[in-house]
C-alpha positions as CSV (number, residue, x, y, z in Angstrom):
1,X,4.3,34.1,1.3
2,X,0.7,33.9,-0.5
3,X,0.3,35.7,-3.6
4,X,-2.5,37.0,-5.4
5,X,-2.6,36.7,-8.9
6,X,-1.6,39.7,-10.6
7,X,1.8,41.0,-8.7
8,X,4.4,40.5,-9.6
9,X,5.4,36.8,-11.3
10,X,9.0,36.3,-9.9
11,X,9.3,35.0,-6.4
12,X,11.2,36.8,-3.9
13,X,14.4,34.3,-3.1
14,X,13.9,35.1,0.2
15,X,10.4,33.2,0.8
16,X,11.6,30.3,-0.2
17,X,12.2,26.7,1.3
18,X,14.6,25.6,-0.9
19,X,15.5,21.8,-0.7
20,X,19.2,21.0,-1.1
21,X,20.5,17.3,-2.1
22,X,22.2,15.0,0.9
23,X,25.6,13.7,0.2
24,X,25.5,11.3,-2.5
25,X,22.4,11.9,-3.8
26,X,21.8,13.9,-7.5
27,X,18.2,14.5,-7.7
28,X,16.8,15.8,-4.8
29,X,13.3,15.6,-7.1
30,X,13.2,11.5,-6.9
31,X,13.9,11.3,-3.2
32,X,12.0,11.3,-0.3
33,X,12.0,14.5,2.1
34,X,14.3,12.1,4.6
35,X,17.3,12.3,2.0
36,X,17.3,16.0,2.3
37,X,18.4,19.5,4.0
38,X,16.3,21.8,4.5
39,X,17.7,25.5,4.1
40,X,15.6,28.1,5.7
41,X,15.5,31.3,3.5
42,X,12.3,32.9,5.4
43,X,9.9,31.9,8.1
44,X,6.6,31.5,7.3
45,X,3.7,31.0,10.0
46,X,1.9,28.5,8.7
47,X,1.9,26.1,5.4
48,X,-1.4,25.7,3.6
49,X,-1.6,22.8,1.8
50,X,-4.1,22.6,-1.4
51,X,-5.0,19.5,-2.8
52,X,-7.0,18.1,-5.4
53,X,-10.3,17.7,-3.5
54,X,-13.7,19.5,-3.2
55,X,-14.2,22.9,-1.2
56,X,-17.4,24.0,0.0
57,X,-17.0,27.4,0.1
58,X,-13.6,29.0,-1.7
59,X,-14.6,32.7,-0.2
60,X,-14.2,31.5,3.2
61,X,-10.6,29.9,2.5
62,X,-9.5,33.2,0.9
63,X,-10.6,34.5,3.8
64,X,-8.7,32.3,5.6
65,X,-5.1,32.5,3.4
66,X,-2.8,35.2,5.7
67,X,-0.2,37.0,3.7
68,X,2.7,35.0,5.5
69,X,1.2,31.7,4.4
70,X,3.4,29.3,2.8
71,X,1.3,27.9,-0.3
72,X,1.9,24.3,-1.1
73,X,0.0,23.2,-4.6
74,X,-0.1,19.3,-4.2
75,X,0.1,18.2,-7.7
76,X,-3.9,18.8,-9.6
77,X,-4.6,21.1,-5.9
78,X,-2.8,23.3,-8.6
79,X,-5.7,24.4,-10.2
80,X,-7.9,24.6,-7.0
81,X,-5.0,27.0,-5.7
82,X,-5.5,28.8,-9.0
83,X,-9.5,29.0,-9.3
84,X,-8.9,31.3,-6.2
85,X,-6.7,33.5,-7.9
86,X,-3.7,32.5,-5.7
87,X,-0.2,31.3,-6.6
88,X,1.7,28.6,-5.2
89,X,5.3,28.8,-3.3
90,X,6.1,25.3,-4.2
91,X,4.6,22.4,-6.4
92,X,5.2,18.9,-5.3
93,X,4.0,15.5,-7.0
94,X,3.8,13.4,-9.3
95,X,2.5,15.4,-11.7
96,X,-0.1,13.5,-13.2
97,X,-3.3,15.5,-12.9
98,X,-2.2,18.7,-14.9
99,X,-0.5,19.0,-18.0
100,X,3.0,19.6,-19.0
101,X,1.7,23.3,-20.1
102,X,0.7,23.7,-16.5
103,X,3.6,22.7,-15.3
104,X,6.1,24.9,-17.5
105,X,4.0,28.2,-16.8
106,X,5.0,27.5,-12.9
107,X,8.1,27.2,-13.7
108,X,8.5,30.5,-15.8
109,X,7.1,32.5,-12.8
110,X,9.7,31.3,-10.6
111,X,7.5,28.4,-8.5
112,X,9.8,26.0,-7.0
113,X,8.7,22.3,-8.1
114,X,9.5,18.9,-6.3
115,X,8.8,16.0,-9.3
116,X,8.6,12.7,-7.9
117,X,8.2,9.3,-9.6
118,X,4.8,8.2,-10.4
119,X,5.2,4.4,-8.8
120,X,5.6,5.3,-5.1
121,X,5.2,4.6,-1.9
122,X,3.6,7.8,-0.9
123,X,0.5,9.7,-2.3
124,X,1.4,12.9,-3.3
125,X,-0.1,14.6,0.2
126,X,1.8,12.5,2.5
127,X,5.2,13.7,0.4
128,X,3.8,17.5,0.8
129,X,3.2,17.1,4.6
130,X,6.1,15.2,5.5
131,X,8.5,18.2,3.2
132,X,6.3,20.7,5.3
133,X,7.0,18.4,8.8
134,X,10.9,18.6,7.5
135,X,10.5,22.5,7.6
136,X,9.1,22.4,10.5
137,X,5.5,24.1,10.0
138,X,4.1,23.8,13.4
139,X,0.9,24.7,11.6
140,X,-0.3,23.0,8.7
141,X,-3.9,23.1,7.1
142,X,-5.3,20.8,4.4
143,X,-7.1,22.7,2.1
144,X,-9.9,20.8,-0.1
145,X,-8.7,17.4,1.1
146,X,-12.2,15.9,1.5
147,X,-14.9,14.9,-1.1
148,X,-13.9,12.9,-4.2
149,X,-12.9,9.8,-4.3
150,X,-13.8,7.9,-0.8
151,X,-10.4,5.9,-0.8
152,X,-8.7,9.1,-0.7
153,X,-10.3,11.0,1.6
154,X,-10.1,7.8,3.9
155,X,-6.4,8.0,3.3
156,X,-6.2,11.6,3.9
157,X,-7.9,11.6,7.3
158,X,-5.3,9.1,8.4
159,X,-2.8,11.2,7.3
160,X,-3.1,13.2,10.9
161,X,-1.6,10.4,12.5
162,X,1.6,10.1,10.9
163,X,4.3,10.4,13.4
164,X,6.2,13.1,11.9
165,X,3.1,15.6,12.5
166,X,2.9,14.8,16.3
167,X,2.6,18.1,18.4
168,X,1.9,20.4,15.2
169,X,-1.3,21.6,14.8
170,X,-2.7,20.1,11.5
171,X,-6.4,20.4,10.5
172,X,-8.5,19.7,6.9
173,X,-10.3,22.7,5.8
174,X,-13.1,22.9,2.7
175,X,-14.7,26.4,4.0
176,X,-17.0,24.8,5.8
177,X,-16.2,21.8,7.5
178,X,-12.8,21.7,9.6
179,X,-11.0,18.2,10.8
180,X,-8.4,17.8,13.1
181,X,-7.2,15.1,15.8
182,X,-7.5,15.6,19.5
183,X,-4.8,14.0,21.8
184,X,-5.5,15.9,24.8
185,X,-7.4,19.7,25.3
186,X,-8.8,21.4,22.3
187,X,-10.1,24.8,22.6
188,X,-12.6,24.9,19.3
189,X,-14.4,28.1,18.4
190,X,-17.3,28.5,16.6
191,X,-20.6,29.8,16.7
192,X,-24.2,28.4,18.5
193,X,-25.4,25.4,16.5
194,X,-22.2,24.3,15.0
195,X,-21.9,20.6,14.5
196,X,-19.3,18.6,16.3
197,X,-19.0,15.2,16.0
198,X,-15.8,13.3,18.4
199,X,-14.7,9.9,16.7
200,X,-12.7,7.7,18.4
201,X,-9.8,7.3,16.1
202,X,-7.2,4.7,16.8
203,X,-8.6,2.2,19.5
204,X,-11.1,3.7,22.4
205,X,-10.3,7.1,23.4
206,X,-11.2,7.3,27.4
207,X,-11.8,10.4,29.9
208,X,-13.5,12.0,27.6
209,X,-15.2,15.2,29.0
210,X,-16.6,18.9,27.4
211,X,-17.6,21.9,27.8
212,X,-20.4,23.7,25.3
213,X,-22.1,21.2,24.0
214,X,-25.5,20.5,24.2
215,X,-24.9,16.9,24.5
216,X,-22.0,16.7,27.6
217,X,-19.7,14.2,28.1
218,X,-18.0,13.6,31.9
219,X,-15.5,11.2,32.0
220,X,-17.1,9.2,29.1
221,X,-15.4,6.8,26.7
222,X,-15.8,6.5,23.0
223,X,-15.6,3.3,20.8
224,X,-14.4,3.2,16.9
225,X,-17.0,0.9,16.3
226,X,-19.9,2.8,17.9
227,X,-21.4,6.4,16.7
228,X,-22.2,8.2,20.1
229,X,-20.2,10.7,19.8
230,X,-21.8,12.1,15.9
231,X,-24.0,15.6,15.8
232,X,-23.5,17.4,19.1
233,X,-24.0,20.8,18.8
234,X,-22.2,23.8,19.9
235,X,-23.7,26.5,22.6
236,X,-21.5,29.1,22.6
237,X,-18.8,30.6,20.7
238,X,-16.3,28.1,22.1
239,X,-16.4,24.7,23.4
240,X,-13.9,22.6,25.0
241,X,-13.5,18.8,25.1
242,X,-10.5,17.5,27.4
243,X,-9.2,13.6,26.8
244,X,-7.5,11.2,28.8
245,X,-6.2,8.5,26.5
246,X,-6.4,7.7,23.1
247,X,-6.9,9.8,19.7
248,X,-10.3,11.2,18.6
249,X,-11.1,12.3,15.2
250,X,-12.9,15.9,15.7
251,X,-15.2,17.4,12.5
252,X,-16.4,20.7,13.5
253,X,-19.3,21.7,10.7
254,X,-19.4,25.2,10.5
255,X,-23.5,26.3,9.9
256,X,-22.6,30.1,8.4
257,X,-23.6,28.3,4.8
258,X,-26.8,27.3,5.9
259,X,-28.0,31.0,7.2
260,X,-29.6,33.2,4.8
């Protein structure tokens, strides 16, 4: 459940996803989501992931946040979490990019905290969304996972395609610009003169075909290695794009910040 800052610090038990250890294994905090069970305490709709990126506009996500959210503070997306005057459900990282002082005050308002190892496979997103894939979240957003450092936005962006988040919707969000992988139909609403831009993603993506844009497609393909499908434009509220085979990356560019 979100939580504004300023009720009450102790989390109800019953919002919870609490991680218990598999046979044979001590600390649940060192392993990887695959050596756990997952206990459901409460449903939550969706899990909102915040990570240590940049956002474009932090009114719009707080806009966005719904009451039933499950709030996932990836390790420094701590203090972005915080600079909106929200509190996290659960903490999960390494732990490097905010202090041990940080770190104690979550754990005195009841915040449940998944420590892992500093030399790891994983960065500390793919460990959030593959504990948010184990609860099954069939909605996940990525909140402020863009800007920064281009290695790991780059790493981010492929983080869509990990197998475990097959069938679930999962999008980036910084306020303004939203990402999000099309496998087959995608229904995208907007507004008139929104930017979309259709990448193909992992090899050619074929049959391509929409609806609302000023630039149409019919039965087009799209290659990695060629930029045809960057700055269409939306005409109407919604636009539609259908796909035959393949994977395309979709960026939808809002354009409220740029009207008066």
């Amino acid at each position: 459940m979100a939580r504004l800052r300023g009720e009450p610090n102790v989390l109800d038990p019953r919002n919870l996803i609490r991680i218990m250890p598999a046979e044979g294994v001590k600390d649940v905090t060192a392993q990887p989501p695959s050596l756990a069970k997952v206990v459901f305490l409460m449903h939550h709709q969706r899990a909102v992931l915040f990570v240590n990126g940049e956002l474009a506009d932090g009114k719009v996500v707080i806009q966005a946040v719904r009451k039933d959210d499950y709030l996932i503070a990836v390790d420094g997306g701590l203090r972005v979490l915080l600079s909106l005057g929200l509190f996290p459900n659960l903490l999960i990282g390494d732990l490097d990019s905010i202090s041990p002082a940080e770190v104690e005050r979550m754990q005195q308002i009841g915040v449940e905290i998944r420590r892992f190892p500093h030399e790891k496979n994983e960065t500390d997103l793919e460990l959030a969304l593959l504990a948010a894939a184990a609860a099954d979240y069939q909605s996940i957003w990525l909140v402020a996972a863009l800007g920064g450092r281009l290695d790991q936005t780059l790493a981010n962006l492929h983080l869509l395609l990990l197998p475990e988040l097959t069938g679930r919707d999962v999008r980036l969000f910084d306020g303004q610009v939203e990402v999000f992988l099309i496998r087959d139909d995608a229904a995208i609403h907007g507004q008139p003169g929104d930017t979309l831009s259709l990448i193909a993603f992992q090899g050619l993506a074929t049959g391509i075909t929409t609806h609302g844009l000023y630039y149409p497609l019919t039965d087009e393909t799209l290659f990695p290695e060629r930029s045809r499908g960057i700055s269409n434009r939306m005409l109407a509220n919604m636009a539609r794009v259908t796909i035959e085979t393949g994977v395309l990356l979709c960026i939808h560019t809002h354009d409220y910040l740029d009207q008066p």
